[in-house]
MILO-559702 format. One record per residue (C-alpha): residue in one letter; x, y, z. Coordinates in steps of 0.001 Angstrom, whole numbers, padded with zeros to 6 digits, always signed. Layout:
! residues N
AXYZ
...
! end
This chain:
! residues 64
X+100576+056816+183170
X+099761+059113+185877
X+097925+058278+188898
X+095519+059973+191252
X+093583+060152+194544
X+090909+061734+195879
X+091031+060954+199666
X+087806+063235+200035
X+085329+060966+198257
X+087673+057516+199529
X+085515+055395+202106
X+088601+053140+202851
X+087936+049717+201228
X+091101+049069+200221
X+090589+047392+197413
X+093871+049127+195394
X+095803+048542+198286
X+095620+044893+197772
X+095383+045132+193762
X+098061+047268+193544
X+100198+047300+196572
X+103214+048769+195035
X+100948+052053+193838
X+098585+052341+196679
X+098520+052227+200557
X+096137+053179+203086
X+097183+055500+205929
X+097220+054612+209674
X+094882+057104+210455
X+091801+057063+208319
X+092732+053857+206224
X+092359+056249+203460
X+094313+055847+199971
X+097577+057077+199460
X+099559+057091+196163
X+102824+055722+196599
X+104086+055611+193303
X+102183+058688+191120
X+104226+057160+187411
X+104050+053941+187961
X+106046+051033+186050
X+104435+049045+183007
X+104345+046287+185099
X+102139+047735+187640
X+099585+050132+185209
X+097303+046851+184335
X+096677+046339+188335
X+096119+050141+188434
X+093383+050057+185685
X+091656+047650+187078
X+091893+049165+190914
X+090549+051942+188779
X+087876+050141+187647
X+086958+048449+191023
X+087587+051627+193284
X+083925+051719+195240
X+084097+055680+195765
X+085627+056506+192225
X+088719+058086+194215
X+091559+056144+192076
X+091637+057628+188817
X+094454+057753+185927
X+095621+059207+182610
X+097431+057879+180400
! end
């Protein structure tokens, strides 16, 4: 799995910072997403899917 942001369409809701907090963060600045882990684990790619899937913006996206 790889893993994607696109911090120009992000409004900062954070909602895959707190599904997956081991993949995404928000900065200090903006609150805007960062990838912290672009490959992450099996253990992590369900929570990514699904912030994926609840991502208000669309700016979490990921192949497989």
């Amino acid at each position: 799995m790889r893993v994607t942001a696109d911090r120009t369409v992000c409004i900062g809701a954070g909602l895959c910072a707190l599904t997956a907090p081991g993949v995404f963060d928000q900065d200090d600045d903006q609150g805007l997403v960062t990838v912290l882990n672009p490959a992450p684990e099996a253990a992590d790619q369900a929570a990514v899917r699904e912030a994926a899937g609840i991502c208000p913006s669309g700016a979490v996206r990921f192949t497989e």
